[in-house]
Every structure is written in C-alpha cells, then in structure tokens.
N, C-alpha and C positions, 0 to 999 in steps of 0.2 A: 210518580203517581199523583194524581191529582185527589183531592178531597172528594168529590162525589166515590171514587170510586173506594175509598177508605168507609163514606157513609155508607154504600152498599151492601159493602163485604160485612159490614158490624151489625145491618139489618139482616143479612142474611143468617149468620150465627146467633144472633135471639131469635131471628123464627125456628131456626131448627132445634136449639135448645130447648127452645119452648115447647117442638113437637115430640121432644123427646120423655120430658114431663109430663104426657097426655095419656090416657086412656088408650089402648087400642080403640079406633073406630073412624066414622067416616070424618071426623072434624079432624084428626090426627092424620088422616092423609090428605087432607085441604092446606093443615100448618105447613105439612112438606111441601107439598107443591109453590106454597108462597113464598118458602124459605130456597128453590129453585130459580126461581125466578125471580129472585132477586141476588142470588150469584149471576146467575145471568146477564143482567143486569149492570151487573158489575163488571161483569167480564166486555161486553159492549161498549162501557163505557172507559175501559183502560184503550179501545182502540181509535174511540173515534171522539164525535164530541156527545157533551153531556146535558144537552140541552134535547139533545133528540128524541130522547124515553126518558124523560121527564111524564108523559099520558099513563104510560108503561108504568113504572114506580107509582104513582099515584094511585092506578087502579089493582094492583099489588097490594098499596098500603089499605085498600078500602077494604080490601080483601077478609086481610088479617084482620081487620075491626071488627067486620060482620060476623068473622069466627070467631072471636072475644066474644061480642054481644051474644052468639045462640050457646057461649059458654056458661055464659052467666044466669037465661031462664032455666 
C-alpha cells in the first residue's frame, strides 16, 4: 500500500467519526458523504496512481471545512 492511500483511509475514519458525534441533521449527512468519499478515494487510489485525485481530495477536504465553519456560527 502506498501512503496516500493509508492518508486516505485515516481521513476517512475522522470524518466519519466525527459524523458520528454530530446531531442528527443535514450537516451530519454532509460529514458522511465526505467521510465516503474519501474511502473512495482511497479505494482509487490503492489501484492506480495518486496523483490523479489529487482535485478530488482537495475539494472533499474544502468540504469538510466549510461544515466545520457553519458548525461553529
């Protein structure tokens, strides 16, 4: 296994834990979805290379931000 796909799979299991800790509601099915898509993610990149969703992860990562920040107003 290569590293990107270990940093993946470890993004992926804090999003979902973290969606787990959450209120029911629509920001608690935004966390899943993120925490999806970056097994995904992961999974893509055990096959091929990891440079390729690189755009993918990034906008994933922005993702998760922007649910943090409307967590926090």
């Amino acid at each position: 296994m290569s590293d990107a796909v270990d940093y993946l799979k470890a993004y992926a299991e804090r999003a979902v834990c973290k969606a787990r800790s959450m209120r029911p509601g629509r920001r608690k099915l935004l966390q899943r979805a993120v925490g999806r898509v970056y097994h995904w993610l992961s999974k893509e990149a055990a096959m091929g290379s990891n440079v390729d969703h690189i755009d993918d992860f990034r906008a994933a990562r922005d993702a998760e931000k922007a649910i943090e920040a409307r967590e926090r107003v």
